[in-house]
N, CA, C and O atoms as a DFTB+ gen file, in Angstrom:
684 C
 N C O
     1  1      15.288     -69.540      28.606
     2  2      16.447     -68.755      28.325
     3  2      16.042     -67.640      27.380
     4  3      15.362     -67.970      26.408
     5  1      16.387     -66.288      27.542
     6  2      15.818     -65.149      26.839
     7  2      16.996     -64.944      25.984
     8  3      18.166     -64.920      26.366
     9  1      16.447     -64.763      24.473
    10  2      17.182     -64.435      23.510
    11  2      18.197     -63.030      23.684
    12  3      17.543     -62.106      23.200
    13  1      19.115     -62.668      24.025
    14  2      19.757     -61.363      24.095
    15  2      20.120     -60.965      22.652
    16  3      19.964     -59.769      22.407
    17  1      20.407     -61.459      22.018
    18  2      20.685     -61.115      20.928
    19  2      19.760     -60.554      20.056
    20  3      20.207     -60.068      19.016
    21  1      18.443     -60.517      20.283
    22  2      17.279     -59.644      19.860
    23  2      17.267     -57.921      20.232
    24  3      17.000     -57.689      21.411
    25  1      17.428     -57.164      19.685
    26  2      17.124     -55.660      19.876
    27  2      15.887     -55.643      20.699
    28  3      14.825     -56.166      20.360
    29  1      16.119     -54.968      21.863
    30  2      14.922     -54.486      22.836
    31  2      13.493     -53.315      21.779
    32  3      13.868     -52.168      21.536
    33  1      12.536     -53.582      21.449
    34  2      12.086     -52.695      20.642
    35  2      10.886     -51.935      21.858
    36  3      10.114     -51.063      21.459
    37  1      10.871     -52.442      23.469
    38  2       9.794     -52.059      23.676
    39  2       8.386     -51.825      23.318
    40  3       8.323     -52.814      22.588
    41  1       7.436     -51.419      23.253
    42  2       5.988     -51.692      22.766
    43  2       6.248     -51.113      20.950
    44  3       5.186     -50.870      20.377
    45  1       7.011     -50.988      20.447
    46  2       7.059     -51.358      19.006
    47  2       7.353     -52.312      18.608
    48  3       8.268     -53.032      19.008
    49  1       6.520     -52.515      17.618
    50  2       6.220     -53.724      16.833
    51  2       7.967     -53.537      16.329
    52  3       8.597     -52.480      16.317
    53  1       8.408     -54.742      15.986
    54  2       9.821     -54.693      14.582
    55  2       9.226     -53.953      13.476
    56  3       8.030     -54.045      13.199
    57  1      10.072     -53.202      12.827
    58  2       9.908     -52.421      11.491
    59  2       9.215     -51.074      11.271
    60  3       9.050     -50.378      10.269
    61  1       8.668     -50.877      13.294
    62  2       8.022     -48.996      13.295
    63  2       8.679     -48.192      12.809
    64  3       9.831     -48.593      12.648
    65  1       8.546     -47.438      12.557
    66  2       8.659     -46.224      12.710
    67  2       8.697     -45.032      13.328
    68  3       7.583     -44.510      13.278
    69  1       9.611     -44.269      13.976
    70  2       9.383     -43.218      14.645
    71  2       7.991     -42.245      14.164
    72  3       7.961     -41.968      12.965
    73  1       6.971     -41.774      14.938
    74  2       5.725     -41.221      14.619
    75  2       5.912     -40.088      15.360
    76  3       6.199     -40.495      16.486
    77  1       5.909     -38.723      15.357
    78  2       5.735     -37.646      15.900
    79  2       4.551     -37.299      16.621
    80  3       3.485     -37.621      16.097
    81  1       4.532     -36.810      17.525
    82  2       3.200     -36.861      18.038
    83  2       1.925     -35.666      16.834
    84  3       2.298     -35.011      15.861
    85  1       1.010     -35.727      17.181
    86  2      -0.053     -34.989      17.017
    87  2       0.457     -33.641      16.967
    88  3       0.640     -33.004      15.929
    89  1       0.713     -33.175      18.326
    90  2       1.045     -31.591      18.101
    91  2       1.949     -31.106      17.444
    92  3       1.634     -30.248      16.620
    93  1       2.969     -31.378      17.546
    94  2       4.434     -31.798      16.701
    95  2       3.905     -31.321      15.184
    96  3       4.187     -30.157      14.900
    97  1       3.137     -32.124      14.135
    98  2       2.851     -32.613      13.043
    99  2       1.481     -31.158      13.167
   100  3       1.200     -30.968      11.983
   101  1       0.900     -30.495      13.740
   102  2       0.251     -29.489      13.607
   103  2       0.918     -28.160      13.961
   104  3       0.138     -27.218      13.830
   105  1       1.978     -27.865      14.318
   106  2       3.010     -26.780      14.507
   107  2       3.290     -27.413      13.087
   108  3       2.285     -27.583      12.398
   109  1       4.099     -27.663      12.726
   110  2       4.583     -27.986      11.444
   111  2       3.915     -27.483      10.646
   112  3       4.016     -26.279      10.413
   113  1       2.848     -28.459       9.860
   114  2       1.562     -27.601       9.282
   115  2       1.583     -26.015       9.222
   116  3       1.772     -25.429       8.156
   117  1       1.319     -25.159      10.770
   118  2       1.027     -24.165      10.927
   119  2       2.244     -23.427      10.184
   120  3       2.164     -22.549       9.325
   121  1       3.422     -24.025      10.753
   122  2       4.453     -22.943      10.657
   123  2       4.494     -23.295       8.760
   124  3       4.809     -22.244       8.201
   125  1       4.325     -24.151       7.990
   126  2       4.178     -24.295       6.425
   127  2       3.258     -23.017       5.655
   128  3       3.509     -22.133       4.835
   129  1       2.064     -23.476       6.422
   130  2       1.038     -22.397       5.368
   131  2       1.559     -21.140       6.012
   132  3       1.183     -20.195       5.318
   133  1       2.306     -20.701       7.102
   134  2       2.783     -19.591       7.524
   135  2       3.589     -18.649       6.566
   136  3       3.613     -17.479       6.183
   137  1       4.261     -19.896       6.398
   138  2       5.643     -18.683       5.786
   139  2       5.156     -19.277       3.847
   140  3       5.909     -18.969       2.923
   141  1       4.014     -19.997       3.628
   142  2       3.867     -20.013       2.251
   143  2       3.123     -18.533       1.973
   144  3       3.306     -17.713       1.073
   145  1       2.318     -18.534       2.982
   146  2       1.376     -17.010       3.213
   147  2       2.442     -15.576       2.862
   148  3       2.318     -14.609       2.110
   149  1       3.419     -15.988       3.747
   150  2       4.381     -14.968       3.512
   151  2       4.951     -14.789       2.534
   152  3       5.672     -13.795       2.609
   153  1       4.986     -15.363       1.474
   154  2       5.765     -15.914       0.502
   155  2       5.329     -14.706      -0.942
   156  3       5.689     -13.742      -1.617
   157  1       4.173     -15.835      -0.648
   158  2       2.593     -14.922      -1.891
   159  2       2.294     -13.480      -1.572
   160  3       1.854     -12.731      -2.444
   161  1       2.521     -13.082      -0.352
   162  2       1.743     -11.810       0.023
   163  2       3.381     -10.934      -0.200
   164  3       3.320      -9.808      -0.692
   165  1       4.407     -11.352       0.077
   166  2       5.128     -10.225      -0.126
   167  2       6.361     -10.355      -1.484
   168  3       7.493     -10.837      -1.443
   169  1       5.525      -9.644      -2.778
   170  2       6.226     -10.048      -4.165
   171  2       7.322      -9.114      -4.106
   172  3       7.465      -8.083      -3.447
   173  1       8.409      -9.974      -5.327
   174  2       9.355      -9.075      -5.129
   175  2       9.254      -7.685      -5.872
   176  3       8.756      -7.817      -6.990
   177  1       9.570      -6.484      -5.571
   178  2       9.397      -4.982      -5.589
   179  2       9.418      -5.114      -7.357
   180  3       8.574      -4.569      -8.068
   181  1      10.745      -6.086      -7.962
   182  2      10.615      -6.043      -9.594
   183  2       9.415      -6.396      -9.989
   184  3       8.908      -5.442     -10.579
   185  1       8.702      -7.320      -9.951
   186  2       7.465      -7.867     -10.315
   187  2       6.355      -6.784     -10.790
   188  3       6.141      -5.709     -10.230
   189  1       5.628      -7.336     -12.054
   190  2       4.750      -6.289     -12.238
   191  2       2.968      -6.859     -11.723
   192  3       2.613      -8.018     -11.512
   193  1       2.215      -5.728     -11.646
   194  2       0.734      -5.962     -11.710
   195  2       0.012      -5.593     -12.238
   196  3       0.361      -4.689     -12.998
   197  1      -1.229      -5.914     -12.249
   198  2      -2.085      -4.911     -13.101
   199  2      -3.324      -4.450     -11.725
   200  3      -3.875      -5.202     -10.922
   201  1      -3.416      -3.277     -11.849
   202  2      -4.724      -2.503     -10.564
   203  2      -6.117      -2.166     -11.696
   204  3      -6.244      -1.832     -12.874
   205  1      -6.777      -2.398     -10.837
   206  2      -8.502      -2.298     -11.492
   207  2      -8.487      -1.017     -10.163
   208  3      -8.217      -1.030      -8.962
   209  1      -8.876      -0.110     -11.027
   210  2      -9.597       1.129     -10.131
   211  2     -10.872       1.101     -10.464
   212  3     -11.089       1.567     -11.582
   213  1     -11.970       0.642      -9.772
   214  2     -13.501       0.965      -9.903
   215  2     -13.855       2.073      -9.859
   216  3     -13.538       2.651      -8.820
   217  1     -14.386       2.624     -10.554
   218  2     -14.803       4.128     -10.270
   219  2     -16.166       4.130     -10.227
   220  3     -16.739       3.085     -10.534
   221  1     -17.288       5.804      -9.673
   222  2     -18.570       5.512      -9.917
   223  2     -19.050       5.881     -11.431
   224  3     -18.363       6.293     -12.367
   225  1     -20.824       5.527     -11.360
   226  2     -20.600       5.597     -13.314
   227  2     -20.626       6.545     -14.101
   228  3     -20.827       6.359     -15.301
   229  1     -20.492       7.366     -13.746
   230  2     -19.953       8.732     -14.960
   231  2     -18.429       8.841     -14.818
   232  3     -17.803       9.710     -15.424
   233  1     -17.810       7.901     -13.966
   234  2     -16.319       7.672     -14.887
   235  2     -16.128       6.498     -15.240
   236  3     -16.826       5.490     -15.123
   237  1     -14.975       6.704     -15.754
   238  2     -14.302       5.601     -16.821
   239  2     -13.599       4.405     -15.784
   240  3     -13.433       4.751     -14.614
   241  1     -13.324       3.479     -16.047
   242  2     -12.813       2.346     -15.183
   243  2     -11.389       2.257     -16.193
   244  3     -11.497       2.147     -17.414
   245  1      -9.929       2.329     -15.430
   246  2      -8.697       2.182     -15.551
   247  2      -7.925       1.239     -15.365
   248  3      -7.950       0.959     -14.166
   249  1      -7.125       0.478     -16.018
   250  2      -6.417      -1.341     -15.728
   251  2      -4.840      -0.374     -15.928
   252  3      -4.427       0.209     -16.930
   253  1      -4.322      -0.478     -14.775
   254  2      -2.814       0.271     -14.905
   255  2      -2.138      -0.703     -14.758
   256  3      -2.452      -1.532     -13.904
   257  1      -0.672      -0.916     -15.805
   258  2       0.375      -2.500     -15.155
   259  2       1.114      -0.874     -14.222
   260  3       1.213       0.311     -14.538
   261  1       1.454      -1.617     -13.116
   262  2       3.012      -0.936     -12.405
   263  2       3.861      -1.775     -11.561
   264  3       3.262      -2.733     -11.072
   265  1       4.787      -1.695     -11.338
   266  2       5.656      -2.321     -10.054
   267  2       4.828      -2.498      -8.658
   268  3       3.853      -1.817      -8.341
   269  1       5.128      -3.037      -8.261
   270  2       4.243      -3.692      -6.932
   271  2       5.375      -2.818      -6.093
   272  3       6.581      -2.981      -6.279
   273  1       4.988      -2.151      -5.426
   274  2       4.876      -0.688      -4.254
   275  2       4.649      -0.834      -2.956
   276  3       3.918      -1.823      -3.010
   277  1       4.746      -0.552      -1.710
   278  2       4.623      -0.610      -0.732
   279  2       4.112       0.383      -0.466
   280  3       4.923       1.288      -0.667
   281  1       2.375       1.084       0.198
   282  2       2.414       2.569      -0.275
   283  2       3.163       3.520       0.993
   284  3       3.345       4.736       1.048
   285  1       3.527       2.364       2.023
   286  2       4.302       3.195       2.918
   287  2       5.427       3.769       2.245
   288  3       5.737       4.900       2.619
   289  1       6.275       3.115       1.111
   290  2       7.261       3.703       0.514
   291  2       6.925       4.870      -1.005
   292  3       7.745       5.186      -1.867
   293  1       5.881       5.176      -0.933
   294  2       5.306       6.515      -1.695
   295  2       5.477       7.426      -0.678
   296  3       5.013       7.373       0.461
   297  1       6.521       8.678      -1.419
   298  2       6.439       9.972      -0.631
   299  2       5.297      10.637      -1.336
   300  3       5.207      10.932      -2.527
   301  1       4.217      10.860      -0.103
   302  2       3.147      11.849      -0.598
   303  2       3.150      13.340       0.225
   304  3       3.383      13.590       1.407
   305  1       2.834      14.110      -0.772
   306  2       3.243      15.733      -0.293
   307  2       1.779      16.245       0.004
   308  3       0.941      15.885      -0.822
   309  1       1.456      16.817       0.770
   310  2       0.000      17.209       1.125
   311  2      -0.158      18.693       1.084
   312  3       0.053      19.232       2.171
   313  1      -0.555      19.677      -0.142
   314  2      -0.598      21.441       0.293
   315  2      -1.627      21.702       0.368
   316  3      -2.486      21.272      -0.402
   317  1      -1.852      22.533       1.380
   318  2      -3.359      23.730       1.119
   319  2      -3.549      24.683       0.527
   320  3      -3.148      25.827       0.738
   321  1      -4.396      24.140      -0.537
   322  2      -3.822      25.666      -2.032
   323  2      -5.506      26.061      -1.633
   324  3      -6.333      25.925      -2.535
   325  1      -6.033      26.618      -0.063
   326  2      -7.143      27.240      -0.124
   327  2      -6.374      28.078       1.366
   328  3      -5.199      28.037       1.730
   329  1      -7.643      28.857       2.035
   330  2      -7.242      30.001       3.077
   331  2      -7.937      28.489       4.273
   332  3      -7.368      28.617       5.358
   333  1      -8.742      27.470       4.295
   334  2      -8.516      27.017       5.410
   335  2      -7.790      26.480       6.328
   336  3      -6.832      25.811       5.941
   337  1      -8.006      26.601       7.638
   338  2      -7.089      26.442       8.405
   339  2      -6.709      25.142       8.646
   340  3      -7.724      24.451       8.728
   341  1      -5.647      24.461       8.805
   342  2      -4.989      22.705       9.139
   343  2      -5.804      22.323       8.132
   344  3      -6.518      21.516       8.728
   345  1      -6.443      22.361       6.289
   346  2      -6.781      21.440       6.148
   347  2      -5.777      20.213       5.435
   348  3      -6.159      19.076       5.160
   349  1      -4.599      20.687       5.250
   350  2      -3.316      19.915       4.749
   351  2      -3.225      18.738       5.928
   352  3      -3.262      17.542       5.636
   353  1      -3.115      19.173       7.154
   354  2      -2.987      18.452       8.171
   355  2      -4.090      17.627       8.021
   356  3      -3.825      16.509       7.579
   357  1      -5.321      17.876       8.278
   358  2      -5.858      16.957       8.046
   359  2      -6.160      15.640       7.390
   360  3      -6.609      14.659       7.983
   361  1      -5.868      15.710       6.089
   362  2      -6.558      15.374       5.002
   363  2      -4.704      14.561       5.056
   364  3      -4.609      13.444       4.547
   365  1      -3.812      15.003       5.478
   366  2      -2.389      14.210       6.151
   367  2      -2.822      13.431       6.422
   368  3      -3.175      12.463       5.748
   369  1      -2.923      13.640       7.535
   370  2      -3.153      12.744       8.933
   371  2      -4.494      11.369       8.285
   372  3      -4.532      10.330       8.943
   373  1      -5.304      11.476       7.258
   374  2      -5.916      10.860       6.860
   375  2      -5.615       9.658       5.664
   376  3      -6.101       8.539       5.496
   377  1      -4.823      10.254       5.099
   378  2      -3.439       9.554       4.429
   379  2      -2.836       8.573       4.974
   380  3      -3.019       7.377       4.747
   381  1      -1.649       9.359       6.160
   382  2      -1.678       8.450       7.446
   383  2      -1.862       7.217       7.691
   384  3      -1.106       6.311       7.341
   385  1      -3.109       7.076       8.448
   386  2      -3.897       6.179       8.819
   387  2      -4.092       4.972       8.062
   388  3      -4.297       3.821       8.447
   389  1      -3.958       5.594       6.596
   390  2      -4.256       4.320       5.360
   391  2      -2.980       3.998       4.790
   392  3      -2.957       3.193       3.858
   393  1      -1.999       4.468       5.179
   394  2      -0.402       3.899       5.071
   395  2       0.506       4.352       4.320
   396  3       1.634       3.939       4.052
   397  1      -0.123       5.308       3.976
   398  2       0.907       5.888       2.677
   399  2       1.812       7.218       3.387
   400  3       1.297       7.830       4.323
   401  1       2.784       7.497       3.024
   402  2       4.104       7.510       3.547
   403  2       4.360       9.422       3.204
   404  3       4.963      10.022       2.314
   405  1       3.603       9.855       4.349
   406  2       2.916      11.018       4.175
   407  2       4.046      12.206       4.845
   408  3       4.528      12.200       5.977
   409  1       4.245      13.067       3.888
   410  2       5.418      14.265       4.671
   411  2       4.863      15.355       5.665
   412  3       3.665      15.258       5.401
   413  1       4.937      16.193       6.500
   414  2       4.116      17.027       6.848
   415  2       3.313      17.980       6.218
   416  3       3.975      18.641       5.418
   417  1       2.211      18.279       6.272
   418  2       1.308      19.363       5.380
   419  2       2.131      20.393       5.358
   420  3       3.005      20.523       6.216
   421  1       1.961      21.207       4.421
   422  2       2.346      22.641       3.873
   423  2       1.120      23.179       3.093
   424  3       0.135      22.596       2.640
   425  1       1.587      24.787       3.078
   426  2       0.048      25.401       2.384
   427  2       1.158      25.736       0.808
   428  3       2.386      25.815       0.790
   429  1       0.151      25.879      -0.413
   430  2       0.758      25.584      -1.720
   431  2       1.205      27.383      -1.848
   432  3       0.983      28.435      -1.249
   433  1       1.912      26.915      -2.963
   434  2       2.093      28.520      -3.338
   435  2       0.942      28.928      -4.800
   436  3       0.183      28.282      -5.522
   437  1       1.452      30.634      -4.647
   438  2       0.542      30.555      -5.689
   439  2      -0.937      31.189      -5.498
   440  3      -1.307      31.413      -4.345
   441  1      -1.653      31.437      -6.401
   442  2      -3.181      31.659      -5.970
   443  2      -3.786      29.976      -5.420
   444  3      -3.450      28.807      -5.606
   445  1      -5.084      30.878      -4.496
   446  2      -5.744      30.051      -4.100
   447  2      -6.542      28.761      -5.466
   448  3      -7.151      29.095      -6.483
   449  1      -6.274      27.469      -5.042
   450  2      -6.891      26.105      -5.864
   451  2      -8.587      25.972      -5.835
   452  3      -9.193      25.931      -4.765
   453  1      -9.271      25.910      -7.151
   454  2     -10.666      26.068      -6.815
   455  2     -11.152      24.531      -6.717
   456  3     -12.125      24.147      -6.068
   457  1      -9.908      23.379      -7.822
   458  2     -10.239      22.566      -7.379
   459  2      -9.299      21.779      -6.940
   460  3      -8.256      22.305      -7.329
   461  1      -8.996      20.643      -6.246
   462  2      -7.720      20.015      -5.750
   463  2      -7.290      19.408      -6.726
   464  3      -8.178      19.056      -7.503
   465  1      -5.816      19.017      -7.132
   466  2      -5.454      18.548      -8.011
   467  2      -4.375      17.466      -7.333
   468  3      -3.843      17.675      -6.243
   469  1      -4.144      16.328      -8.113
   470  2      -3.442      15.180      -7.693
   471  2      -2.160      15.240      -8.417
   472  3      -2.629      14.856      -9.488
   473  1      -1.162      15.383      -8.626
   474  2       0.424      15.182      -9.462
   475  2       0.486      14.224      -9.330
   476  3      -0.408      13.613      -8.744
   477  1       1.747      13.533      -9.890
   478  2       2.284      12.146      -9.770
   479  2       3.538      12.506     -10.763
   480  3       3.481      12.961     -11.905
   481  1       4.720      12.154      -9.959
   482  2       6.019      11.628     -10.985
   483  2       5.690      10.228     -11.904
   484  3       4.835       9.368     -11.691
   485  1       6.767      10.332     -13.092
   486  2       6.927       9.134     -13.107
   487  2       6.933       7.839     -12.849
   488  3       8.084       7.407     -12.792
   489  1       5.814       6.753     -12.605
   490  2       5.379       5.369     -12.310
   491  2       4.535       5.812     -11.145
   492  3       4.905       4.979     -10.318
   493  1       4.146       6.141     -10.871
   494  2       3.213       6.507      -9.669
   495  2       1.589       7.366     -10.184
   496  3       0.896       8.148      -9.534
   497  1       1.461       6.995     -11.143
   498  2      -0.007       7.249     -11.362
   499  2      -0.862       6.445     -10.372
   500  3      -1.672       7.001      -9.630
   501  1      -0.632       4.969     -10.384
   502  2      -1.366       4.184      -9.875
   503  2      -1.384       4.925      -8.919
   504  3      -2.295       5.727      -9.122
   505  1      -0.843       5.155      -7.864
   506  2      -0.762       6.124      -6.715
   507  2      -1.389       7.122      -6.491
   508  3      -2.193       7.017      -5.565
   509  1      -1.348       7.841      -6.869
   510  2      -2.108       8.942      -7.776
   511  2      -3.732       8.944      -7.910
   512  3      -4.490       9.847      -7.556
   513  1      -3.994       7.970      -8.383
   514  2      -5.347       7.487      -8.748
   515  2      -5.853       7.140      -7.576
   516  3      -6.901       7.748      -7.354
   517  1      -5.444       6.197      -6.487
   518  2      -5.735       5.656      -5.179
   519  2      -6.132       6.537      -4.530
   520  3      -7.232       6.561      -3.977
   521  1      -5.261       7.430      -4.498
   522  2      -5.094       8.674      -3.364
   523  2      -6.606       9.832      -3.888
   524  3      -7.464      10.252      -3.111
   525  1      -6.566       9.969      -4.634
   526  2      -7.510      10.826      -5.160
   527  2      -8.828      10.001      -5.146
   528  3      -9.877      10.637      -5.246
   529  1      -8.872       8.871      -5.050
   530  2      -9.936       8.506      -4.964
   531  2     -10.698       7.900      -3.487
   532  3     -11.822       7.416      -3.358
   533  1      -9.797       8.095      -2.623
   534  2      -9.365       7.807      -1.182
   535  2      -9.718       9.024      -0.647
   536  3     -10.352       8.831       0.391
   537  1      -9.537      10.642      -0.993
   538  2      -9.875      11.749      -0.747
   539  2     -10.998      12.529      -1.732
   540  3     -11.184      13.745      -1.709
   541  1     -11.689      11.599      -2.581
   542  2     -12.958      12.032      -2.862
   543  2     -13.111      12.841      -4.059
   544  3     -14.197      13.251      -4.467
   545  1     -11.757      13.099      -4.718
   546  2     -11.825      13.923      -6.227
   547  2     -11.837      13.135      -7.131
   548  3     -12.290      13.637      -8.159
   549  1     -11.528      12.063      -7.227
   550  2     -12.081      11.597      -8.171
   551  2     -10.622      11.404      -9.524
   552  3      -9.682      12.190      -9.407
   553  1     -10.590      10.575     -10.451
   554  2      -9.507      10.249     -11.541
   555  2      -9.133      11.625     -12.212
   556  3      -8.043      11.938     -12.690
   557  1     -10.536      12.536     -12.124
   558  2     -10.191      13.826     -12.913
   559  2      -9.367      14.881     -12.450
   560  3      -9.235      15.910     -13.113
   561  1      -8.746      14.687     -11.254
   562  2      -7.996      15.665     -10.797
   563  2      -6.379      15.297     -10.866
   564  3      -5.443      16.045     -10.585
   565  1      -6.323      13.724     -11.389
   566  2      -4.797      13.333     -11.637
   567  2      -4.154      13.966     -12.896
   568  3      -4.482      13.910     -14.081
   569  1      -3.158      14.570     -12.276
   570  2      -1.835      14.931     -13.658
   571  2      -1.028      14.430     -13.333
   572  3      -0.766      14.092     -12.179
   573  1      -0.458      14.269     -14.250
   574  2       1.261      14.091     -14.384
   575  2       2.554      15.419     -14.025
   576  3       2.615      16.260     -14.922
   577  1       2.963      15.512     -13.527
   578  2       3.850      16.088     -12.260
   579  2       4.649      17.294     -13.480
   580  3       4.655      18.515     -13.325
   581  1       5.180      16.649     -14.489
   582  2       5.752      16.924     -16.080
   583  2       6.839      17.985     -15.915
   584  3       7.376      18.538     -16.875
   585  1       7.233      18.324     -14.173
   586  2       8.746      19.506     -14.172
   587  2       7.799      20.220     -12.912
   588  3       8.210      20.402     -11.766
   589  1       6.418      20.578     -13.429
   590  2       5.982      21.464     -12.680
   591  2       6.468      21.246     -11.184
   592  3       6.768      20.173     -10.661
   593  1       6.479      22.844     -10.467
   594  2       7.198      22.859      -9.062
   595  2       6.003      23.291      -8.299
   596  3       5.999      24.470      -7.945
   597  1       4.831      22.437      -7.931
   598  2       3.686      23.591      -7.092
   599  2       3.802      23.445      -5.538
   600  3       2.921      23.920      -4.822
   601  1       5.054      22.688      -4.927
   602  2       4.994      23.070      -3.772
   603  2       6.843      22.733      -4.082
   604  3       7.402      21.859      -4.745
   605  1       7.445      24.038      -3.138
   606  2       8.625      24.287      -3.005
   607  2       9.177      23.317      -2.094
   608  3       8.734      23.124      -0.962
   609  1      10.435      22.535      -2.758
   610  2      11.298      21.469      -2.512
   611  2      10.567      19.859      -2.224
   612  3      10.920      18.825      -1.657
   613  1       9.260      20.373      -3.034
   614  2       8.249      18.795      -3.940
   615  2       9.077      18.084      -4.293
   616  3       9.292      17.037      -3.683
   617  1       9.973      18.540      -5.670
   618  2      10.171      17.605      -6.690
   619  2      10.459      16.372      -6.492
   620  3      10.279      15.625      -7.453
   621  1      10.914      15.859      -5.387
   622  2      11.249      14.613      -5.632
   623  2      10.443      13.226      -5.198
   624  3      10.752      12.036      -5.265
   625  1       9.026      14.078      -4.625
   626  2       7.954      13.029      -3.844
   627  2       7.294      12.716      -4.996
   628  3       7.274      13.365      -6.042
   629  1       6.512      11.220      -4.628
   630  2       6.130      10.574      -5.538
   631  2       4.923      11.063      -6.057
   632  3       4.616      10.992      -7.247
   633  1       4.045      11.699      -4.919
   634  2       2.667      12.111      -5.117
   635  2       2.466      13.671      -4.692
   636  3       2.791      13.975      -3.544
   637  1       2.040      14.495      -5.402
   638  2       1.717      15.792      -4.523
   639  2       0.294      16.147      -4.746
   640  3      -0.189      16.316      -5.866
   641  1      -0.695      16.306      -3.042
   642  2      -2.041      16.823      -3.832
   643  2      -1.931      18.268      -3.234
   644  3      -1.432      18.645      -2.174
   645  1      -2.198      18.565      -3.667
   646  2      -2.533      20.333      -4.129
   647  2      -3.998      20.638      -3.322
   648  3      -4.819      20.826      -4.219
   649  1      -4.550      20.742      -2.233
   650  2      -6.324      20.733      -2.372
   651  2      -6.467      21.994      -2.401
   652  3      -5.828      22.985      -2.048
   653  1      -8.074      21.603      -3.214
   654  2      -9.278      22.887      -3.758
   655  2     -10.134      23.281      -2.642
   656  3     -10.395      22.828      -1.527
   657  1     -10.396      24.055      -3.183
   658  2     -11.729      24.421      -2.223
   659  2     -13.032      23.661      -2.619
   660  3     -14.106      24.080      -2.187
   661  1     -12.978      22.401      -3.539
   662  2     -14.268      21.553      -3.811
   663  2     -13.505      20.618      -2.016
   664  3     -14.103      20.496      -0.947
   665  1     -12.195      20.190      -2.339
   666  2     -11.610      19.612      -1.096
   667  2     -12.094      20.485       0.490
   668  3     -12.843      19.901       1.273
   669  1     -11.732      21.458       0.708
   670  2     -12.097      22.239       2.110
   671  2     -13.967      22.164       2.377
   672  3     -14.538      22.341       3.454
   673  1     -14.525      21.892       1.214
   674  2     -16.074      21.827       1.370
   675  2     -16.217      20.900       1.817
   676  3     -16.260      20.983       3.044
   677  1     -16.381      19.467       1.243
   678  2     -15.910      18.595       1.386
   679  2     -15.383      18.042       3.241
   680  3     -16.001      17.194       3.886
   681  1     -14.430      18.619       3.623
   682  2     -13.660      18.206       4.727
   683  2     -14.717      18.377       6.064
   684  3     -14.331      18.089       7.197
């Protein structure tokens, strides 16, 4: 006579446990370190950092704190303060490529630039510094922006470079 009153457990033992399979339990996993990845890599915009700019050795090495930036969200202004032709475009379009959040070239006003110069508003040095060192002038060509207007309806981008003719040699 078969006990009915026993729970059918099929090939589990009494007291298993439901076990997920293998793949199950490695999607899981995946999708964890996924979005922990995501987590770490994208801080919130308040948060501060500190940037190490390496430079070569006849300059100085710089530790800047700033807000953590997206450099797609840096407006950078690109002028040609020399007589060559597209080199704003260019030296754009090179910007570009490395993500930073580039307006169309314009040529500068003004006399011709002998050497290129980097601006920066307010909190955007770090920027500033990158960029100039990304296009080959080097920390010594960063200023501070301070009112000056060197390309008409600038003022409100984060970065403006100005290039020299050390820049058009160069290109």
């Amino acid at each position: 006579m078969s006990d009915s009153s026993q729970p059918h457990h099929g090939s589990n033992p009494p007291g298993s446990h439901y076990q997920p399979a293998l793949s199950v339990v490695l999607i899981i996993v995946v999708l964890f370190i996924a979005a922990a990845f995501l987590m770490i890599r994208y801080v919130s915009p308040a948060s501060t950092s500190i940037t190490t700019t390496t430079l070569s050795p006849s300059e100085t090495t710089t530790t800047l704190p700033h807000h953590t930036v997206a450099k797609s969200s840096v407006r950078v202004q690109v002028a040609n303060g020399t007589n060559v032709t597209n080199l704003a475009r260019t030296y754009s379009q090179a910007l570009l490529t490395q993500g930073w959040n580039v307006l169309p070239g314009v040529n500068a006003t003004g006399p011709h630039a002998k050497k290129t110069i980097v601006y920066f508003n307010p909190n955007f040095k770090w920027a500033a510094i990158q960029i100039a060192n990304k296009i080959h002038v080097g920390q010594y060509a960063v200023q501070a922006l301070n009112g000056l207007r060197p390309v008409p309806g600038a003022s409100s981008d984060d970065v403006i470079v100005i290039l020299g003719h050390n820049s058009a040699n160069a290109g």
